[in-house]
VMD Tcl script that draws the C-alpha trace (Angstrom):
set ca {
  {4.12 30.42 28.76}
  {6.01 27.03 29.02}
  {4.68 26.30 32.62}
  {0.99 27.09 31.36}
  {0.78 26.03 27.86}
  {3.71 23.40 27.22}
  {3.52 21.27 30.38}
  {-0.24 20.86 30.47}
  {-0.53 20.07 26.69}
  {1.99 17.91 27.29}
  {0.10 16.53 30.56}
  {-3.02 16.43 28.22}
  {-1.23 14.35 25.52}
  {0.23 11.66 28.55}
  {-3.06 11.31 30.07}
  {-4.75 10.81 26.18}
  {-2.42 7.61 25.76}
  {-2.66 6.45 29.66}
  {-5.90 6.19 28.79}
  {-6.09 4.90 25.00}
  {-3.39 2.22 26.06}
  {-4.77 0.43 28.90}
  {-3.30 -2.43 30.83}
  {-5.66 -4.63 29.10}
  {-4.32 -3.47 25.87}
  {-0.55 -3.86 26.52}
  {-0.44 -6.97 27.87}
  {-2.26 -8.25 24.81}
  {0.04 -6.83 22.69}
  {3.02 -8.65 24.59}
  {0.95 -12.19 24.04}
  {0.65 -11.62 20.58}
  {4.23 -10.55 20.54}
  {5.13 -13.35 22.57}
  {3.28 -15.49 20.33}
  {4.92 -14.67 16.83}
  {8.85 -15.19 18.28}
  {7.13 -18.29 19.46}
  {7.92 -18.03 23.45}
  {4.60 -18.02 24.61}
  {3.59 -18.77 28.22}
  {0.32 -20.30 29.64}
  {-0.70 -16.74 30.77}
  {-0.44 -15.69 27.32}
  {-2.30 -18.31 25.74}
  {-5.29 -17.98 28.00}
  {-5.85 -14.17 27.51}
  {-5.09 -14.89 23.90}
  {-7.84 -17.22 23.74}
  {-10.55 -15.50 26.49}
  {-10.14 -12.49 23.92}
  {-10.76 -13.94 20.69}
  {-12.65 -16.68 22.16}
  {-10.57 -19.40 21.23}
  {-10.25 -22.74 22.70}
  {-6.83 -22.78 24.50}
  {-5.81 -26.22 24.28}
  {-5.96 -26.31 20.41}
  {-4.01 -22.99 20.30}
  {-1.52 -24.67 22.51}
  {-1.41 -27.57 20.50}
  {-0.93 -25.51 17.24}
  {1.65 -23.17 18.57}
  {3.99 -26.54 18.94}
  {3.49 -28.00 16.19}
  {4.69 -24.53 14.70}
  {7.74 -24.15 16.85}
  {8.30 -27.57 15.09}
  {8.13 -26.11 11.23}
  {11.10 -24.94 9.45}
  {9.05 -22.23 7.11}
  {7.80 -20.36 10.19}
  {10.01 -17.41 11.02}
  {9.76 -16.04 14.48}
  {10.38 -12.47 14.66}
  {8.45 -9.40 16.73}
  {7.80 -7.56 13.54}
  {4.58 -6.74 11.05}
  {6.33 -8.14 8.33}
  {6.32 -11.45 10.70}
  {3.04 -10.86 11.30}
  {2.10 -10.70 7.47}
  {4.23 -13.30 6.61}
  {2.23 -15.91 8.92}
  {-0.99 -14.51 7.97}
  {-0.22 -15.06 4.11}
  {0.57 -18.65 4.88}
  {-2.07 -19.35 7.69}
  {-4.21 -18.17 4.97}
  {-3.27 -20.79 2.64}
  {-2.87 -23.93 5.39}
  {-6.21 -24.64 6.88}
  {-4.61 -26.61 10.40}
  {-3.66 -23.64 12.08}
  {-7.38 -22.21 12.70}
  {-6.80 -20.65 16.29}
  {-3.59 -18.84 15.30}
  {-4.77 -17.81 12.27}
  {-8.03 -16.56 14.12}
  {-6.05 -14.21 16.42}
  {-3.59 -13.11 14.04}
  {-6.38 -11.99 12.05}
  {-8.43 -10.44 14.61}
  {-5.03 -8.66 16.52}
  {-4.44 -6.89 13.19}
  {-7.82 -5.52 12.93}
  {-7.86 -3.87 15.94}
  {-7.91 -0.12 15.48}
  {-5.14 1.70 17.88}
  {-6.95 4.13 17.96}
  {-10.36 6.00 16.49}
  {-9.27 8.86 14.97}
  {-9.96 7.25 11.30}
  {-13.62 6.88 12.53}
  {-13.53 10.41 14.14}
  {-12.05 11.92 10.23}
  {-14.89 9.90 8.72}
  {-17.71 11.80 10.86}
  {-15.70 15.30 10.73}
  {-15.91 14.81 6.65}
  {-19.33 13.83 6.79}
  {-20.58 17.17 7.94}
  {-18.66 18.79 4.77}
  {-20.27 16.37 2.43}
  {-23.72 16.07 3.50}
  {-24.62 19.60 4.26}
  {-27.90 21.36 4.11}
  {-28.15 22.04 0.55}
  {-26.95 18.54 -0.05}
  {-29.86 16.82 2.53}
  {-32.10 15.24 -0.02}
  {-29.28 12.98 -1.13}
  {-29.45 9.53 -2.38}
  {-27.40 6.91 0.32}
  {-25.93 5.12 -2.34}
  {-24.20 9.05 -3.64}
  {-23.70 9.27 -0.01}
  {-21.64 6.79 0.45}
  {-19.57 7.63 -3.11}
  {-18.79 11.20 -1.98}
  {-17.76 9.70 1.86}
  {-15.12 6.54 0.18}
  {-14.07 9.73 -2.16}
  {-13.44 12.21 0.71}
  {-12.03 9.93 3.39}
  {-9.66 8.42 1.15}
  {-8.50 11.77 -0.49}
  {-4.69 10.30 -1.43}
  {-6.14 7.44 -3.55}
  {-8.65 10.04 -5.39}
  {-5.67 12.28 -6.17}
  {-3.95 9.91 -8.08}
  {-7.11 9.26 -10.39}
  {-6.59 9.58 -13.81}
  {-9.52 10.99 -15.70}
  {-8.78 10.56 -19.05}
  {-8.39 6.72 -18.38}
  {-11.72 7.16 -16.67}
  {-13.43 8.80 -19.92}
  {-12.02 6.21 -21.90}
  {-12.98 2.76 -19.79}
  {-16.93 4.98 -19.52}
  {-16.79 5.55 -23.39}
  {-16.22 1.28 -24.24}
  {-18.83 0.38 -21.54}
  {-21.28 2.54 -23.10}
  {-20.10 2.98 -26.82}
  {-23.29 4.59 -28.15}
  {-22.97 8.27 -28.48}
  {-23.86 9.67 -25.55}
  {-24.93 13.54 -24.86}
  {-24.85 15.14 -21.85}
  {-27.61 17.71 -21.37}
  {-26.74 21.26 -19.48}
}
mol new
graphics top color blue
foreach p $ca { graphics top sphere $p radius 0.5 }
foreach p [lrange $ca 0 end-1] q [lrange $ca 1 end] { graphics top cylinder $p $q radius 0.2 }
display resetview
């Protein structure tokens, strides 16, 4: 059973993140990594910028004037990460770093919230359900995919903020 079952799951699962982390992937994670304790190298740089398609020079020029600024903490952490972004946000002469920052964090590691979406979409839209309206559609689909926020709804507060919005009396007909 363990030679059979456990080593080739285990195989299976290797191979699965071989292949979801390429090359490609890693070293851009290192750049960016490279980039936020502020030790970047020319390599870095240019596969920085060839992948967000940024010009190079100016993200050169910006990363030294950074390394120059006191309120810039370099650290390989999110909260580093988060911390730049909230004042790259705010500053408008860091464009480039701010650019790849942005677009680094966006990056899904990997697709299973896409694959969730499209396994609840064949439990909300079934075949009794077919004629339905896109704009219900896409209600029931932000209500099923994010499950943990709908929990913690509270209806009564819901009843009462429909009620002042509409404050005619209002019948619902069975």
């Amino acid at each position: 059973m363990k030679c059979h079952v456990y080593f080739t799951v285990l195989d299976d699962l290797f191979n699965g993140l071989e292949n979801r982390f390429n090359q490609e992937t890693l070293n851009l994670i290192g750049a960016i990594g490279r980039l936020v304790e502020l030790k970047t190298e020319e390599f870095d740089i240019e596969l920085i910028s060839r992948k967000f398609v940024l010009n190079s020079d100016e993200l050169e020029g910006e990363l030294r004037l950074l390394r120059s600024l006191p309120d810039f903490v370099a650290g390989p952490s999110n909260k580093t990460i988060h911390q730049w972004l909230e004042k790259l946000s705010i500053s408008k002469n860091f464009v480039n770093v701010n650019k790849a920052l942005k677009l680094f964090t966006t990056i899904p590691v990997t697709s299973c919230s896409c694959e969730r979406a499209f396994s609840k979409l064949s439990l909300v839209k079934t075949k009794l359900r077919s004629r339905m309206s896109q704009e219900r559609l896409d209600a029931m689909m932000l209500i099923f995919v994010e499950q943990e926020l709908a929990s913690e709804i509270n209806y009564d507060e819901v009843i009462d903020e429909f009620k002042h919005l509409h404050p005619f009396d209002r019948r619902l007909e069975l």
